[in-house]
Structures are given as structure tokens and as C-alpha cells.
C-alpha positions, -999 to +999 in steps of 0.1 A: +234-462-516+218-438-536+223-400-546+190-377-555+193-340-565+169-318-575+164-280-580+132-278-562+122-243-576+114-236-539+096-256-506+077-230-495+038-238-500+027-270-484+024-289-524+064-290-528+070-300-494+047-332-499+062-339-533+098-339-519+090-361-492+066-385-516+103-383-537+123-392-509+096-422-495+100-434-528+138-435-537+149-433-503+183-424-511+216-418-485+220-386-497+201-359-510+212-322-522+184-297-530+190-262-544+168-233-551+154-239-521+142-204-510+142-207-477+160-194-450+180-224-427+153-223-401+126-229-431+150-258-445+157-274-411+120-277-408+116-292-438+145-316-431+127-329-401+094-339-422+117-360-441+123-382-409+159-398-404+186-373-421+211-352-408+227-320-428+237-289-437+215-255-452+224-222-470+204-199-467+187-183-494+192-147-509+160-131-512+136-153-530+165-171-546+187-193-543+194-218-510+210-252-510+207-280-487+228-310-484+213-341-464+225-373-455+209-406-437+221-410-398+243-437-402+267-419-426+294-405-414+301-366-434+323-335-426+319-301-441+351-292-464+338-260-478+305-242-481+291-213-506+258-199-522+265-221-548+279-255-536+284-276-500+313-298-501+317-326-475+337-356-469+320-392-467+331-422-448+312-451-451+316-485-449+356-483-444+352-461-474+364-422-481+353-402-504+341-366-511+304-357-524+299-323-538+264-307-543+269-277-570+245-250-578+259-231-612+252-192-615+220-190-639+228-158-658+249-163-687+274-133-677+282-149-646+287-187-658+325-181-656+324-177-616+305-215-614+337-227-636+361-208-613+346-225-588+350-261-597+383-250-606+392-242-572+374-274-559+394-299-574+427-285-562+415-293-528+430-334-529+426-363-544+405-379-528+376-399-551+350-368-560+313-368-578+301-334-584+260-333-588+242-309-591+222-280-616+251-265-635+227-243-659+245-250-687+254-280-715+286-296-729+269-304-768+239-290-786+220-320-787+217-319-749+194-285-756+157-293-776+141-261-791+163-227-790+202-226-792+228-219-776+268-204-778+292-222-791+317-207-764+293-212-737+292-251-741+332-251-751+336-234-715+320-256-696+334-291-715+368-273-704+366-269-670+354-303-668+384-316-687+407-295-665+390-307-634+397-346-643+356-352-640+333-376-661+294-377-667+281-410-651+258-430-680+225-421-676+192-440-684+156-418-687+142-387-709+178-367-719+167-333-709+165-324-669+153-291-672+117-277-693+102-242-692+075-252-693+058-229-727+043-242-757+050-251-787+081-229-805+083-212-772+093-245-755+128-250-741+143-283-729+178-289-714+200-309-703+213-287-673+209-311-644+240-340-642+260-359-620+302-359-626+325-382-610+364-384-612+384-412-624+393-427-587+356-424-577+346-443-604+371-472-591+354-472-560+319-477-572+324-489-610+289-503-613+272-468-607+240-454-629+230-422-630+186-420-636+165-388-649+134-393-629+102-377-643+095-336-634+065-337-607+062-302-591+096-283-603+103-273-640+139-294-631+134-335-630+153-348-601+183-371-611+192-402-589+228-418-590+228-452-574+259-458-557+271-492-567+302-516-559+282-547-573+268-549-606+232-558-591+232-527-569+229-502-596+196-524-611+165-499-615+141-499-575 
């Protein structure tokens, strides 16, 4: 099985719709979660049925920000625990398997960071069972996920606490280290690591052999990020 995620910096001209569904013909993953959509649920559904074979669930959009859409193959069998602006929560049960699968969308202004950590907070006091968390969490846990600029100390020191708190784990990752660029030149240039997939320790002992990959950008300024979900050792190997 595999996992892709992408903030798609919006599907609403004809060029990102193609590159999404080029994305998904490619990887074709089980699952796929998509925020910044900016479209309305109507919009996304329609976009859902270009991709051919998926169910799942839409948020709408706010304005020209925002939206989130969570999708999943047929076959798969998924429940809605808890939906937001800013994450879909779902249960999955799959192959005699249970688990839950989490796509998160974190507030982008730095004044309102604490609300995406209250959030996760609240999330993993709902059980126990296994739990991976992906998403765009617009922020990093070290410096040296961050290439030109800076960033606060307490921001990062937030963020690395919540995750601690919330018993979660960053999956290994092969490809280019940062997820997100924007896209200026030269000293204006900006390059994060804000995009990441996070997994507790019982989901982990479900799939052990799992790889997380940072896929080049295409159309978005975020690179879409692609967890194979593995029992076997030979499952996670690069398609």
C-alpha cells in the first residue's frame, strides 16, 4: 500500500488537475490526502472522479484558501473519526488489519501554530489504536531542516514537544530533505522541511518495513511525499 500527500497549492485550472492525476497514474497509492485544495466539495468531488477508482471525504475551502481531501482506493475499508479545516481523521481496516490514518493541515501563520499543536494534542487522546499523522505541518523540529532564512528557536522547540507528548515518530525518509520552496532567487530563496509523515510506536509494529519518499515538486511549490506501507522488507523497495 502506499500513502501520497501533497499540498496542491490549489486544483482549480485544468494544469494542476492533470499533474495530480499524472501523480496518482504514476504512484498509484491506496491513499491519498490533498490540502490547499481551494475548492469547494462539489469542485473536489469532481476532481476525485477524474482520478478513477477512489472513494473519500472533502472540506471545503474558505475563501481561496484552504480545503482538504482525504481519498482512499475502493477496496479499503475507512470510517470518519473526526473532521476539521485542518485535518480528516478516519479509521482503516484492511487486510484483517486496524489502524487509524490522519491527514493534517497545520495553521500557516506563525501566531496561530499553537492551535495545529492543540490539535494533535487532542487527537492522540482519542485511543490507541496504531496512528500515522501526514500531512503539511508548516513548521520544523531542527534548523537544518530549513535552507536560506531562520527560524525561532521556540517555534521548532514547540513543535518537537507536541510530538513527544503525542507518542509520534518521523518515518526515515529517502529524496531531497526539504518539501517545501518559495520559489525566489538567490538570498531571497527559502527551502523547508515542512511536509512529513509521523507514525506511533504500535503503527510502526504493524508495518516495520515502511519508507517514507520526497518526490520531486511538479506544479505546487510543496513536493508530494509518498509513505509505502510495508509488512515485508521488499514492499517498501523504490516503484
Amino acid at each position: 500500500m502506499k500513502l501520497l500527500s501533497l499540498n496542491c497549492r490549489g486544483l482549480g485550472n485544468p494544469d494542476a488537475v492533470g499533474g495530480l492525476k499524472n501523480l496518482v497514474r504514476r504512484v498509484a497509492p491506496t491513499f491519498i490526502f490533498l490540502c490547499e485544495t481551494k475548492l469547494n466539495s462539489e469542485n473536489m468531488r469532481k476532481v476525485k472522479r477524474r482520478l478513477d477508482g477512489y472513494d473519500g471525504l472533502e472540506v471545503d475551502s474558505e475563501g481561496r484558501s484552504e480545503g482538504l481531501a482525504l481519498l482512499w482506493k475502493k477496496e479499503v475499508n475507512c470510517s470518519l473519526r473526526s473532521v476539521t479545516n485542518h485535518y480528516i481523521d478516519v479509521t482503516v481496516r484492511h487486510d484483517d488489519l486496524r489502524w487509524r490514518l490522519t491527514g493534517f493541515y497545520g495553521w500557516p501563520a506563525t501566531q496561530d501554530r499553537h492551535l495545529s499543536w492543540q490539535q494533535l494534542r487532542l487527537l492522540a487522546e482519542e485511543g490507541p489504536d496504531p496512528w500515522i499523522c501526514i500531512g503539511d505541518f508548516n513548521e520544523i523540529h531542527y534548523a537544518n531542516e530549513m535552507l536560506g532564512g531562520s527560524r525561532q528557536q521556540w517555534q521548532m522547540n514547540n513543535f518537537r514537544d507536541v510530538v513527544d507528548e503525542c507518542g509520534l515518530q518521523d518515518i526515515p525518509y529517502e529524496g531531497y530533505a526539504y518539501t517545501y520552496d518559495n520559489g525566489q532567487a538567490g538570498s531571497n530563496n527559502r527551502q523547508c522541511r515542512l511536509d512529513r509523515a509521523m507514525v506511533t510506536g504500535r503503527w510502526l509494529d504493524l508495518f516495520p518495513f515502511s519508507k517514507l519518499f520526497h518526490f520531486n515538486r511538479e506544479w505546487s511549490d510543496h513536493a508530494p511525499i509518498c509513505v509505502h506501507i510495508a509488512i515485508r522488507r521488499e514492499e517498501a523497495e523504490k516503484p
